[in-house]
N, C-alpha and C positions, 0 to 999 in steps of 0.2 A: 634509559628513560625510566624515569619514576611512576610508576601505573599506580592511579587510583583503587584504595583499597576495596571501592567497590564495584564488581562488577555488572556493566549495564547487555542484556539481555535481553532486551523490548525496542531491537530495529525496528521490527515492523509498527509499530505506532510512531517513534518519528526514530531519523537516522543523526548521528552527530553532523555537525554542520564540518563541509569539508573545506580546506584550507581554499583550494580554488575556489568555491563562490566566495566564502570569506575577502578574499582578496580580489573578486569583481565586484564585490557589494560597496566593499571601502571604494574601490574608484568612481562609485557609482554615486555617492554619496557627495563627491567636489563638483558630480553635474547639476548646474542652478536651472535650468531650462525645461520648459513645460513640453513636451513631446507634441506638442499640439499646435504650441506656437510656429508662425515661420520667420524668427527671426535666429542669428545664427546661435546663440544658447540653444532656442528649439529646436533646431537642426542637430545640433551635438546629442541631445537627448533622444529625440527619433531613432538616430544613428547608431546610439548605444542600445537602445529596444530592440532594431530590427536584426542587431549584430546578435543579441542573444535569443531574437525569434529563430534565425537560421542556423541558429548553432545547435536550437531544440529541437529544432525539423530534420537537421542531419541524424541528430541522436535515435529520433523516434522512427528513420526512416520515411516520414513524412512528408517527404520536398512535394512541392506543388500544390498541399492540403492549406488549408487557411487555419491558421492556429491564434484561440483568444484566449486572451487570460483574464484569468478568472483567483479570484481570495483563495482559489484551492479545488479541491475533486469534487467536495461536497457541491458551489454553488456551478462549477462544471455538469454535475448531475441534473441539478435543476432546471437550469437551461436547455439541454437536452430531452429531458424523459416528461418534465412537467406538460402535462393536458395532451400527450399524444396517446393513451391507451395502451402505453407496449406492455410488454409481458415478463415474467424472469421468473428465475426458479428461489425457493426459501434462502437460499443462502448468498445472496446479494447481499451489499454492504449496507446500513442502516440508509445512508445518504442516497442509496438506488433506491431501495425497498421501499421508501415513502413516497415515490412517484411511481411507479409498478404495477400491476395487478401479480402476485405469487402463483401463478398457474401453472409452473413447470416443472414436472416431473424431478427427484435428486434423488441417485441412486444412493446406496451403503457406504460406497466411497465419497462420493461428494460429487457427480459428476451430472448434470445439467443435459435433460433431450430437450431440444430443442428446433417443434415442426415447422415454425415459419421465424427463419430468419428476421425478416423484414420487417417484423413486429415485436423482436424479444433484446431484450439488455442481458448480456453475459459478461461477466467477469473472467479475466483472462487466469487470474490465480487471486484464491481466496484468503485473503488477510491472516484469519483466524486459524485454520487447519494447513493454510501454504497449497492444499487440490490446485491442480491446473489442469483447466478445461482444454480440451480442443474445440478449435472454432470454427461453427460452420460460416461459409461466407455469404457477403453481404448483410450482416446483424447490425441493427439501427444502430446501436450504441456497445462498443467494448470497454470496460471497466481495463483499462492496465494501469492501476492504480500500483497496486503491489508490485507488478511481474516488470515494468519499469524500472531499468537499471540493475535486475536478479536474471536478466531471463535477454537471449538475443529474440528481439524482435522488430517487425517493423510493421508501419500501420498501413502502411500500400502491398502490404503481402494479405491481410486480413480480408479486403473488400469491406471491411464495416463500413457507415456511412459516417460515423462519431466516431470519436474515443474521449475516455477520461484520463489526466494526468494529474499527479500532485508533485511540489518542490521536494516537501520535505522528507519524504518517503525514502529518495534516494540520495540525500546528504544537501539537500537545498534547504533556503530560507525557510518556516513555516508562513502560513498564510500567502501562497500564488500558488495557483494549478492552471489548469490551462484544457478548455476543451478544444478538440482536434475537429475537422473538418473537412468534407471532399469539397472541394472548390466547389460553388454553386447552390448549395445545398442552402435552399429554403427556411430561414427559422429567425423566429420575431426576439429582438431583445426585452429580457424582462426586469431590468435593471436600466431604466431611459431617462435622455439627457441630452448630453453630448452625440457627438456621433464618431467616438473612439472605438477602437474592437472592430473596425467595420461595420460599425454599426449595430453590432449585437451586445456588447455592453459598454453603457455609457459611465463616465469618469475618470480622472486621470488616472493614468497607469502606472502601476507604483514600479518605478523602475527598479530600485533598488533590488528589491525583490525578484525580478523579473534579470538583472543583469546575474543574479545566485543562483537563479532557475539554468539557464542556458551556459553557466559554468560548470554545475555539477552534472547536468546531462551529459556534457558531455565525459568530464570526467568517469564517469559510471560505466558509459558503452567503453568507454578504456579498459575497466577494471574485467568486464565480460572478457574483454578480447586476449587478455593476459591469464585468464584462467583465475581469479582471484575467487568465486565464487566456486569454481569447482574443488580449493580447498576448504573453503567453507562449508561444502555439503559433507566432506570428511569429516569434520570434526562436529557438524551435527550428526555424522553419523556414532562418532564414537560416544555424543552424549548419551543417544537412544539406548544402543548397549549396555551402557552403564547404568543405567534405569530399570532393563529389561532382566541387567543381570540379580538386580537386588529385591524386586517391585513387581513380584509373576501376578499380580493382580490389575494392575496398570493397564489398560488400554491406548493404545497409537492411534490419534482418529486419523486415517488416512494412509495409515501403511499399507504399502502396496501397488498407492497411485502415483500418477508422475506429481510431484512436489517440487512447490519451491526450495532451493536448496538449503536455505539456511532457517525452515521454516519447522518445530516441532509442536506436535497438541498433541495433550496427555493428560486422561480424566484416573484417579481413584475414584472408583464410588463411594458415595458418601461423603468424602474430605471435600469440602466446599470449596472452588477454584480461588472466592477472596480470602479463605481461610490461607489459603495456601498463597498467596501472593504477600498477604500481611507479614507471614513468617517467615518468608524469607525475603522478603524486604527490609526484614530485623536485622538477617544474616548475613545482609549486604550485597544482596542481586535482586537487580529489577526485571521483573517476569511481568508478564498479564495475565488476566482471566478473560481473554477475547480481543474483539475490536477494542482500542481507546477511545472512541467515542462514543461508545455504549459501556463502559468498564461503569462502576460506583452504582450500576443498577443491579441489584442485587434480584436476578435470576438467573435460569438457565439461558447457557448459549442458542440462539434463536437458530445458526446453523448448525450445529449438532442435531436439534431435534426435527430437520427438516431431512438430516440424512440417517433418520430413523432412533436414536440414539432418544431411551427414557430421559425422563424430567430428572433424576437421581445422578446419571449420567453425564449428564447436557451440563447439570449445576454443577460439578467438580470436575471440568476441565482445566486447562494452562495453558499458555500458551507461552513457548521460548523460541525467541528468534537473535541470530544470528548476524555480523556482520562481518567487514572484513578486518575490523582490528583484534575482533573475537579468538583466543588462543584454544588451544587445546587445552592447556592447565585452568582456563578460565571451566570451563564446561565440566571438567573434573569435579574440580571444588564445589561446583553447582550439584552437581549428582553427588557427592560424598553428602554434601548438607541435607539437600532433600531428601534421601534417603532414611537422612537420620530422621527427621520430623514425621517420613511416613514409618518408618519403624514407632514411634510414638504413638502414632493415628491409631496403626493397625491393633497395638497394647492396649488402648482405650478402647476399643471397637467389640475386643475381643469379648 
C-alpha cells in the first residue's frame, strides 16, 4: 500500500472515517423513508436506526439505557448539564465547562476529587493530556467522549446517570453523538418539535449518520478486544523516549498517570504550542496545540493551568495522538523533525 506522504497525528480531534461505517452510511443512503413515518419506507428506516441504536448500546455496554442522538458530544453536553447547577473540575472539555460551575479540586497530574457525585460532570479521559479519571459512582453526567473505543468500558458498570458520546472520535461520521441514559431519567428537550429522541430531541434523525455511528462502535470495541490499542500505547511509548531522549527540557504533562494509550502532551517553555504545530505542519504531520475545538485561540491550554502548570507552560504545550494505522516509523520521523526544529528553538533562545 501507498501511504500518504503525510503523516496524520491528531486522532483525538477526529479519527479517519473507517471502512465499516463507510459502508453502513453508503447503505443508508438508498433508505428513502422518514423514521417517523408508518408506512413501509418508514418502517425500513426505524429499522435501520434501531439496528444501529443496539449495536451502540452493545458497544457502550449500555443495554437497557435509553440512548439519543444528538449532532455530536457537544449538544449531548447541553442537554445534560444545561440549567441543573452541576459541578466539574478545570479540565472538562470546552462543551462541558460552559454549563458547569469549575469548583473541583485538579491535582498535578490531572486527576479530579470529587465530594458529591450526584452533582458533578466528570470526564472519563481528558482529550488534551489523554489523564484518565477514576470514577466515583452514580456521577450526573460522564464525559467518555475520548476514552470510547481507546479504553474497555461500560456505562452500566459506572452508575452515572448520563454519559456523553461522539461518532467521530472513534472512526464514525462527524456531526452525531449520542447522549446515554438510565431508563427513566427525568429531562426536558431543549431542541422541540417533533416528538423524535423520545421526546427529548425533536427533528428527524439523520440516519445516515447514525447508521456510521453504530458501525464503527462497534468496530472499535473490536479493535479493544484484539489488543490493537495496546500496540499503539507501545509506540507511543517509544515516541516519548525519543523526545526524552533528545529534549531534557521537555516536560510530559501527565507521566505517571494512567493515560489513554495513544494519547501524548508535551510543553517546551516558551516554544509556543501554535508555533510548533505550524512547523510541523510544514513538515508534514498534523499535531494539535489542545482540544480542536478550542485550537486557533491563541492562549494557554485552560487544562494545564488548572493542573497547576504557569501561563509560559500551559502556552507551549502539543498534543500528539495516536491511532491504530499509526506505525512506529511514523512516530520516528515525527521525533527526528521535532527535534530538529526544537534544536532551532533552543539556538534562538539561547
Amino acid at each position: 500500500m501507498i501511504r500518504d506522504a503525510r503523516i496524520y497525528l491528531d486522532y483525538n480531534a477526529t479519527a479517519p472515517l473507517r471502512p465499516e461505517a463507510r459502508a453502513a452510511m453508503v447503505e443508508a443512503m438508498d433508505v428513502v423513508g422518514n423514521p417517523s413515518s408508518v408506512h413501509a419506507e418508514g418502517r425500513a428506516a426505524r429499522a435501520l436506526m434501531e439496528k444501529a441504536r443496539a449495536r451502540l448500546a452493545a458497544a457502550l455496554g449500555a443495554e437497557g439505557a435509553d440512548i439519543i442522538f444528538t449532532s455530536g458530544a457537544s449538544e449531548a453536553a447541553a442537554l445534560a448539564c444545561a440549567g441543573r447547577g452541576l459541578q466539574a473540575g478545570g479540565v472538562e472539555h470546552d462543551a462541558v465547562a460552559a454549563w458547569v460551575e469549575p469548583t473541583l479540586p485538579v491535582d498535578a497530574r490531572g486527576g479530579v476529587v470529587v465530594d458529591d457525585p450526584a452533582c458533578s460532570v466528570l470526564q472519563l479521559a481528558n482529550s488534551e493530556t489523554g489523564v484518565v479519571q477514576g470514577l466515583p459512582r452514580g456521577l450526573a453526567v460522564c464525559d467518555m467522549t475520548q476514552a470510547f473505543g481507546k479504553l474497555p468500558l461500560a456505562f452500566n458498570w459506572t452508575g452515572a446517570q448520563m454519559a456523553l458520546v461522539s461518532a467521530h472520535k472513534l472512526g464514525g461520521p462527524k456531526g452525531i453523538g449520542a447522549l446515554v441514559m438510565c431508563r427513566g431519567t427525568d429531562l426536558a428537550a431543549r431542541i422541540r418539535g417533533g416528538g423524535q429522541e423520545m421526546g427529548r430531541r425533536a427533528g428527524t434523525e439523520n440516519i445516515i449518520g447514525i447508521a456510521g455511528f453504530g458501525a464503527a462502535a462497534e468496530a472499535a470495541v473490536r479493535d479493544i478486544d484484539e489488543g490493537v490499542w495496546a500496540r499503539v500505547e507501545k509506540i507511543r511509548d517509544i515516541l516519548e523516549k525519543a523526545i526524552e531522549a533528545g529534549a531534557n527540557k521537555t516536560i510530559f504533562v501527565g507521566k505517571g498517570a494512567r493515560r489513554l494509550p495513544n494519547t501524548s502532551c508535551f510543553s517546551t517553555p516558551g516554544w509556543k504550542g501554535e508555533t510548533q504545530v505550524m512547523q510541523m505542519d510544514l513538515a508534514g504531520f498534523a499535531v494539535s496545540a489542545g482540544s480542536a475545538c478550542s485550537s486557533g485561540k491563541l492562549r494557554e491550554s485552560r487544562v494545564l493551568r488548572a493542573m497547576g502548570f504557569d501561563a509560559v507552560t500551559a502556552g507551549s504545550a502539543i498534543r500528539v495522538s495516536l491511532g491504530p494505522q499509526t506505525r512506529e516509523d511514523d512516530v520516528l520521523r515525527f521525533a527526528e523533525a521535532w527535534l530538529e526544529k526544537e534544536a532551532k528553538f533552543r539556538a534562538r533562545a539561547a
